[in-house]
C-alpha positions as CSV (number, residue, x, y, z in Angstrom):
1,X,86.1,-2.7,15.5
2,X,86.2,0.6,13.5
3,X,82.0,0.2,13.1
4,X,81.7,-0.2,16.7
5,X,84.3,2.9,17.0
6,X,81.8,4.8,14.7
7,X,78.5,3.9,16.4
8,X,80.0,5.2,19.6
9,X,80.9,8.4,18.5
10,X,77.9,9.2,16.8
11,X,75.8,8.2,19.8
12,X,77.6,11.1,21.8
13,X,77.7,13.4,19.0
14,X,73.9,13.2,18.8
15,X,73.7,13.1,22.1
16,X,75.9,16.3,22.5
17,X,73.4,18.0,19.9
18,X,69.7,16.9,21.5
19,X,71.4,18.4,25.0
20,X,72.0,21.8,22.7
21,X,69.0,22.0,21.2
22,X,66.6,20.9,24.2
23,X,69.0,23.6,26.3
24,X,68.6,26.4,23.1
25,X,64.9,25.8,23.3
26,X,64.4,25.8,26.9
27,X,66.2,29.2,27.2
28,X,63.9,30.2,23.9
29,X,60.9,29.0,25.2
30,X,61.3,29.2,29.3
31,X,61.1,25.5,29.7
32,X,63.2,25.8,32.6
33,X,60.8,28.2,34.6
34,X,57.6,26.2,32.7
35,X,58.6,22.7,33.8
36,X,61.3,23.0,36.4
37,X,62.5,19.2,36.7
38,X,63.8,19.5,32.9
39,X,67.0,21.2,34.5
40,X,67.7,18.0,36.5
41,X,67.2,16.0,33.2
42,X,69.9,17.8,30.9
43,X,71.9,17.9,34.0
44,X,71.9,13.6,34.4
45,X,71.6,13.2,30.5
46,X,75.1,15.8,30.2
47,X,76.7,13.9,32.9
48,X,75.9,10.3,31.1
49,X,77.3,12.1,27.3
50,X,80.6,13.4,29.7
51,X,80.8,9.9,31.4
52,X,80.2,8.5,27.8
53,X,83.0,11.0,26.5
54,X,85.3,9.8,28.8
55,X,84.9,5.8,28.1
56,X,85.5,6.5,24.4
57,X,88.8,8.7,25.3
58,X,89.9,6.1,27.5
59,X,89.1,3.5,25.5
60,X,90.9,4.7,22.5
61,X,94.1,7.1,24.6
62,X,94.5,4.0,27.2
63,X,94.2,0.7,26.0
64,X,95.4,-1.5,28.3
65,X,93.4,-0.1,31.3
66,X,90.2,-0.9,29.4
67,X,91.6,-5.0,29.3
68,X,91.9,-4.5,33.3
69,X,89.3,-6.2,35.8
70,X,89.8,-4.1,38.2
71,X,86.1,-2.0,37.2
72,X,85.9,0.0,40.5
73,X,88.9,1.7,40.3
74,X,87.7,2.5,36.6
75,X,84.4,3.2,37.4
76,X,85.1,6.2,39.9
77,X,87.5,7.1,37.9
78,X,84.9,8.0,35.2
79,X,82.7,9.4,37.2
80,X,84.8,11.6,38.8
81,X,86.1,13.2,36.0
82,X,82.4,13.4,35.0
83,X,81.5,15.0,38.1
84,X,84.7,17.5,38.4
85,X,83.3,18.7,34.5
86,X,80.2,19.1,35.7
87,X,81.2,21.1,38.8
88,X,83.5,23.2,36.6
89,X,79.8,23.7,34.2
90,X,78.5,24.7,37.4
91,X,81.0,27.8,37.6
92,X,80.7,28.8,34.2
93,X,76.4,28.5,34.9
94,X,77.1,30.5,38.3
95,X,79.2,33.3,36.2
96,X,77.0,33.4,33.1
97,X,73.8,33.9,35.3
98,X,75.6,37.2,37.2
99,X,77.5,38.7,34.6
100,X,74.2,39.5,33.0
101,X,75.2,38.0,29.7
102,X,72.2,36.0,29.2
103,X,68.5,38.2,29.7
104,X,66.7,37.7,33.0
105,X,63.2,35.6,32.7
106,X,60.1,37.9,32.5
107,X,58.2,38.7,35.5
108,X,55.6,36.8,35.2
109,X,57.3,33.5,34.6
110,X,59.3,34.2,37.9
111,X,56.1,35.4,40.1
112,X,54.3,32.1,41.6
């Protein structure tokens, strides 16, 4: 089990990292204002890694629950917790984008 244990966490460890670096480069490189869906992406692939996140603590903090049949009650249970992250992201995003912390995209990647 310990393999299995291992393969998991470096699947959302690397994970983790290609969401940091495609999110480093598209800040870099004004992917986001270039190709607009990519936001959508690394906001469904960070969701899955969170969801993912969760599984493993659950998995390992709360045995038992994982030997359960009862997989709806899990299931929303997961994604809600993956969902309330992501709306707390959303705040920090919100608070990040007025507090002028990170430099405003030049004019002409803005301009249509």
């Amino acid at each position: 089990m310990p393999g299995k244990t291992f393969q998991s966490n470096t699947f959302v460890v690397s994970g983790l990292f290609g969401l940091l670096i495609v999110h480093i480069l598209g800040i870099v490189g004004h992917w986001y204002a270039i190709y607009p869906p990519l936001g959508a992406i690394l906001h469904f692939s960070g969701g899955f890694i969170v969801a993912c996140i969760t599984l493993w603590f659950l998995a390992r903090r709360y045995p038992p629950v994982m030997a359960t049949k009862r997989t709806l009650p899990f299931f929303l249970l997961i994604v809600g917790i993956a969902v309330l992250i992501g709306v707390f992201w959303e705040f920090i995003e919100f608070i990040l984008d007025h507090s002028h912390v990170i430099a405003p995209l030049p004019s002409e990647l803005t301009q249509p």
